[in-house]
C-alpha positions as CSV (number, residue, x, y, z in Angstrom):
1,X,-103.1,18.7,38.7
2,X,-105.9,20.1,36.3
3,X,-105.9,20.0,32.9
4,X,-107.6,21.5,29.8
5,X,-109.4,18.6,27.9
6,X,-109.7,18.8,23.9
7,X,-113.3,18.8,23.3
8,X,-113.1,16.1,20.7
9,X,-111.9,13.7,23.6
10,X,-115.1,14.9,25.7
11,X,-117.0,13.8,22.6
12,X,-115.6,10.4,22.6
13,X,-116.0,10.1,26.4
14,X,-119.8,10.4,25.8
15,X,-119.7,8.2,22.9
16,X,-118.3,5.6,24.6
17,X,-120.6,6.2,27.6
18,X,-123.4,5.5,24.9
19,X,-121.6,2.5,23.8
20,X,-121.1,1.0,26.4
21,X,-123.3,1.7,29.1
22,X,-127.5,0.1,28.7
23,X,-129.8,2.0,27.7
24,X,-131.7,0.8,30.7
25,X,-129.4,3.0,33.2
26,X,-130.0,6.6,34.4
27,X,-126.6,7.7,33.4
28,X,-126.8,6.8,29.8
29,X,-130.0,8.8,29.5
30,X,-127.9,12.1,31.2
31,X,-125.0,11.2,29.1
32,X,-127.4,11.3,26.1
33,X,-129.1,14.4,27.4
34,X,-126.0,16.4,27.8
35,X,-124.4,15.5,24.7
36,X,-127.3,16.1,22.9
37,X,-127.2,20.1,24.1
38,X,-123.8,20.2,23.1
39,X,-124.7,18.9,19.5
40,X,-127.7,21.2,19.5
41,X,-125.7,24.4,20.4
42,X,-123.2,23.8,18.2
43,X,-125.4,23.4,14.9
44,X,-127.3,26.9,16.2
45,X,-123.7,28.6,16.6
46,X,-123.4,27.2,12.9
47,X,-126.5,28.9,12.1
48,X,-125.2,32.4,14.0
49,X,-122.3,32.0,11.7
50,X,-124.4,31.7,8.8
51,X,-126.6,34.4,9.6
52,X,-123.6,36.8,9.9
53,X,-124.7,38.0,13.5
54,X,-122.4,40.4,15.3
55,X,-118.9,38.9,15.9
56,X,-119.0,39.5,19.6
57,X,-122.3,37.3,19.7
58,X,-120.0,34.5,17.9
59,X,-117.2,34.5,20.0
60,X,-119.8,34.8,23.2
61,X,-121.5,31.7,22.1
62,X,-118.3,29.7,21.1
63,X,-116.8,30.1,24.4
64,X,-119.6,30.0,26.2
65,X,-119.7,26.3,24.6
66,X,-116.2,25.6,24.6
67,X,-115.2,26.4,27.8
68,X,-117.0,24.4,30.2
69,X,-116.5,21.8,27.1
70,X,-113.2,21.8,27.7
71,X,-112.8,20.4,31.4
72,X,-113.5,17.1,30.4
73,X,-117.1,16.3,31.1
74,X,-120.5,18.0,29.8
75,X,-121.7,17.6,33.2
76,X,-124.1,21.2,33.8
77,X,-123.4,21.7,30.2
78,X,-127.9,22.7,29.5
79,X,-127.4,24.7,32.5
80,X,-124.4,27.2,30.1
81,X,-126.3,26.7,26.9
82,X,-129.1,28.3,28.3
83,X,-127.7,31.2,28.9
84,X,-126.0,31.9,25.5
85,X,-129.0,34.3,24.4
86,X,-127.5,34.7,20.6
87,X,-128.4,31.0,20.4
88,X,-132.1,32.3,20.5
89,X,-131.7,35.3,18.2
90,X,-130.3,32.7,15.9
91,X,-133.2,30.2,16.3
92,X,-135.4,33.8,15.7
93,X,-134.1,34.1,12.9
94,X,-134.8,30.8,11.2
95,X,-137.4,30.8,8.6
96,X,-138.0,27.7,8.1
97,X,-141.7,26.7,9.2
98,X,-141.2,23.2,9.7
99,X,-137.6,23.4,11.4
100,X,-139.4,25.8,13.9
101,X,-142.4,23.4,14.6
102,X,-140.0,20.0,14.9
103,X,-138.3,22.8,17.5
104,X,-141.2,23.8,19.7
105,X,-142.2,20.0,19.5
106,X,-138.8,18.6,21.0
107,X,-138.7,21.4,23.4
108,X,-141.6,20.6,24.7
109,X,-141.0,17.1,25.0
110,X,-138.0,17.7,26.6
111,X,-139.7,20.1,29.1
112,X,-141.9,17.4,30.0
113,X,-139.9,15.0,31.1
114,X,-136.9,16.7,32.6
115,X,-140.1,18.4,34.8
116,X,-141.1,15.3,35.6
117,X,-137.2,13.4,36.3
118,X,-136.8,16.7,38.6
119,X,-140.0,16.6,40.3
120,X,-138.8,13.1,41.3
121,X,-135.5,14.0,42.9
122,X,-133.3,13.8,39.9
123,X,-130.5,15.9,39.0
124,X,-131.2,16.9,35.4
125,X,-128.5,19.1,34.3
């Protein structure tokens, strides 16, 4: 039997995962990874919000974030945020020089090494 899973309580799964788990281990780093899209999606919805983008843009981005939130596990979780595109209108429309630069730098960084993980045979997202 399936449920549907608060997303509070995913959020304390991958706390705990943190916790608990070393740093040393594959999984934390994914657990990390994955958590940290969520967190990152849901301070740009914030800023959609803020910016008073169309409504319909709002609600696509919430449950685009809150549905596959809600089974439990932000396993694939990079692989939905990516295609919320009113997340990127929103990061368009910071203006902000530095918040942009610290942005492109993290991305980047972030595009390097989940290149080089899948290069290796990882599963990334």
């Amino acid at each position: 039997m399936s449920q549907i899973v608060l997303f509070p309580q995913t959020i304390f799964r991958y706390l705990k995962i943190l916790l608990t788990l070393s740093s040393q281990q594959y999984e934390w780093w994914i657990a990390l990874f994955e958590l940290s899209c969520f967190i990152f999606a849901a301070l740009v919805i914030y800023v959609t919000i803020r910016k008073r983008m169309k409504p319909a843009y709002i609600l696509y981005c919430l449950l685009g974030l809150l549905l596959p939130a809600s089974t439990g596990t932000f396993s694939g979780l990079p692989r939905y945020v990516v295609i919320l595109f009113p997340l990127f209108l929103a990061l368009a429309l910071v203006k902000i020089g530095w918040t942009k630069l610290l942005y492109l730098i993290l991305a980047g960084i972030i595009l390097l090494l989940t290149t080089m993980l899948f290069s290796r045979g990882y599963f990334i997202a």
